[in-house]
C-alpha positions as CSV (number, residue, x, y, z in Angstrom):
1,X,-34.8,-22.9,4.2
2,X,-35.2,-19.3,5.0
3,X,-31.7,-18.6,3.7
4,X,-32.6,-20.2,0.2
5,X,-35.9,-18.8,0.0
6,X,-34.5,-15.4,0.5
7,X,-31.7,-16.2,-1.8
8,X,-33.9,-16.5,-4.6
9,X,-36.2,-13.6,-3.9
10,X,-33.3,-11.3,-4.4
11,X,-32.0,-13.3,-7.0
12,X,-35.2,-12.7,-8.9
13,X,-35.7,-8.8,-7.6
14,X,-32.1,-8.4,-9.1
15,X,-32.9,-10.3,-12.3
16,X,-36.2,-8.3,-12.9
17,X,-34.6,-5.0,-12.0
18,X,-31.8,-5.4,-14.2
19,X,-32.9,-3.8,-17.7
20,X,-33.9,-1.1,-16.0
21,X,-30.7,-0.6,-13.9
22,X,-28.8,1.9,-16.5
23,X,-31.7,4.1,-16.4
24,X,-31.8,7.4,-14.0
25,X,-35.2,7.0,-11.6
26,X,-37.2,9.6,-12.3
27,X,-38.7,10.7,-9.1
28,X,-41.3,13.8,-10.8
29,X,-41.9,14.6,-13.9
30,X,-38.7,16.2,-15.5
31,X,-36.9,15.3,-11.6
32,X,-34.5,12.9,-12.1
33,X,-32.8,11.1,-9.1
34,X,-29.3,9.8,-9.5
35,X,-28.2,12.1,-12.1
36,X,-25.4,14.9,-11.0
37,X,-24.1,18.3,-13.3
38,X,-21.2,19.2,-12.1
39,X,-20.0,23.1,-12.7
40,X,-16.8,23.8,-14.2
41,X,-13.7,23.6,-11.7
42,X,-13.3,27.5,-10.8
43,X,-10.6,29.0,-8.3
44,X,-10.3,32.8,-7.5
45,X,-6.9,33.2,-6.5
46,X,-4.5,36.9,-5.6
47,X,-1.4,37.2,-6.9
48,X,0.8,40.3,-6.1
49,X,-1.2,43.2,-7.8
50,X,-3.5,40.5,-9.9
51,X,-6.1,38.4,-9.6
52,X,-6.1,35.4,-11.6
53,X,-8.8,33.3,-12.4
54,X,-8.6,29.5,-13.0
55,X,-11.3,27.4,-14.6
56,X,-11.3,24.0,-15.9
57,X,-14.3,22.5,-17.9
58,X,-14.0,19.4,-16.4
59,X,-14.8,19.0,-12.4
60,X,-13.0,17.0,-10.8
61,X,-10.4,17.1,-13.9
62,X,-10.2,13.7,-15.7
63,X,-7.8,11.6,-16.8
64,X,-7.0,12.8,-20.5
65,X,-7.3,16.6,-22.3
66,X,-8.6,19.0,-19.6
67,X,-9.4,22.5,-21.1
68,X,-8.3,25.5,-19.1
69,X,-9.3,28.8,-18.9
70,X,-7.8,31.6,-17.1
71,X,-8.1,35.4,-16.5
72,X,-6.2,37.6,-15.1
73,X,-7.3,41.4,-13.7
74,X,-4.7,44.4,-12.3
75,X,-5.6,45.6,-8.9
76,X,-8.3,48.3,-10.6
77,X,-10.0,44.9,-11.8
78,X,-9.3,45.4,-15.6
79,X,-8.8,42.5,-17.4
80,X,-5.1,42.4,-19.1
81,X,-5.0,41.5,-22.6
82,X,-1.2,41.5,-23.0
83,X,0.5,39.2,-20.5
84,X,2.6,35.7,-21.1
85,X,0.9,33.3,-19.5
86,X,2.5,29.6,-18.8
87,X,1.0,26.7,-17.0
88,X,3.3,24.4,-15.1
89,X,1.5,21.0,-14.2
90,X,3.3,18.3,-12.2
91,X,2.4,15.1,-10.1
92,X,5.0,14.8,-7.6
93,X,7.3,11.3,-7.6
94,X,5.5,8.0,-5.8
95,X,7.1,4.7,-4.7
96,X,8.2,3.1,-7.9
97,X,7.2,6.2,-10.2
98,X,9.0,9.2,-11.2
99,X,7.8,12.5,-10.6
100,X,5.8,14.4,-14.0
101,X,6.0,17.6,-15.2
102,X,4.7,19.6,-18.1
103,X,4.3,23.1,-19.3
104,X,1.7,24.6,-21.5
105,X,1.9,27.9,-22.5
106,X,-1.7,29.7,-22.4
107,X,-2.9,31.7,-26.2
108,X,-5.0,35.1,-25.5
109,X,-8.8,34.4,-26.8
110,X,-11.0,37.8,-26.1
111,X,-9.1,38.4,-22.9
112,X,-9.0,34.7,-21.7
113,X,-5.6,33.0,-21.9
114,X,-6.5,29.4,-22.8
115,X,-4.5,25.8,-23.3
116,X,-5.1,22.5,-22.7
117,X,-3.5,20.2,-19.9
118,X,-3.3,16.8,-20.7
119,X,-2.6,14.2,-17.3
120,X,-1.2,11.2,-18.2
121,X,-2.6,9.6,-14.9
122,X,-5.7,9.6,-12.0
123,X,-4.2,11.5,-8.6
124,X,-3.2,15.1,-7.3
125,X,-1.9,17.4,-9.5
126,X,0.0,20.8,-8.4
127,X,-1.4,23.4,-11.3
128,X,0.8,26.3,-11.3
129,X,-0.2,29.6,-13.6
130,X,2.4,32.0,-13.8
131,X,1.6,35.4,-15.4
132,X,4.5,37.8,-16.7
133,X,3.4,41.4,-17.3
134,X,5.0,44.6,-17.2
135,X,8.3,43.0,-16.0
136,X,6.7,41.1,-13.1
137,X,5.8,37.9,-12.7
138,X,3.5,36.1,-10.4
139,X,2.3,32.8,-9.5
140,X,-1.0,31.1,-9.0
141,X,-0.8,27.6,-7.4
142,X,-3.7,25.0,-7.1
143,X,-4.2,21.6,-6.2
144,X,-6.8,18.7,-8.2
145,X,-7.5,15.4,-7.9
146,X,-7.7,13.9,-11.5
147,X,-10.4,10.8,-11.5
């Protein structure tokens, strides 16, 4: 009997909850509990005489178009304005599934190099950024998980 009566009681505490259940709880006035704002994905990462900076505006990177950004600073810190950017993307081979790979090449925008990776499916991705400039080239590797 306690079983049933129990039972019901959360039967009717889900029922009665249930309009409700899409909304964020609001814990405070203008606090909201349940509700999360990622940052952009952003990795720092040293490259030979360059830094190189890597931001995505999604984080963690989804399924679908995933807009990248990326800078790139000689060793005084100066942003360079004239370099040949490409992105590599690949997901390496699984059981039954070949592995992927695709190239973007990155277009200058007021010192940001900027393209757009598109990933075909949810898992890790190897992001490599090579930069050529002033007949050296450099690579900038980074790993995400695509949800």
């Amino acid at each position: 009997m306690k079983k049933i009566v129990s039972g019901v009681v959360l039967v009717l505490l889900l029922i009665g909850t249930a309009p409700y259940s899409s909304l964020p709880l609001q814990v405070a006035p203008g606090r909201w509990a349940g509700v999360a704002f990622a940052n952009d994905l952003e990795v720092e990462k040293k490259a030979g005489d360059y830094t190189i900076k890597i931001k995505m505006d999604n984080n963690p990177p989804i399924v679908g178009d995933n807009n990248i950004a990326i800078e790139v600073k000689d060793a005084a810190g100066k942003a360079v304005a004239d370099a040949k950017v490409l992105v590599n993307y690949t997901m390496p081979a699984m059981p039954g599934m070949p592995a992927m790979s695709y190239k973007a090449e990155a277009k200058q925008d007021s010192g940001v190099y900027k393209a757009v990776l598109t990933l075909s499916m949810a898992g890790s991705w190897n992001i490599d950024v090579k930069v050529s400039h002033n007949h050296k080239t450099v690579k900038a590797k980074i790993t995400v998980d695509a949800k």
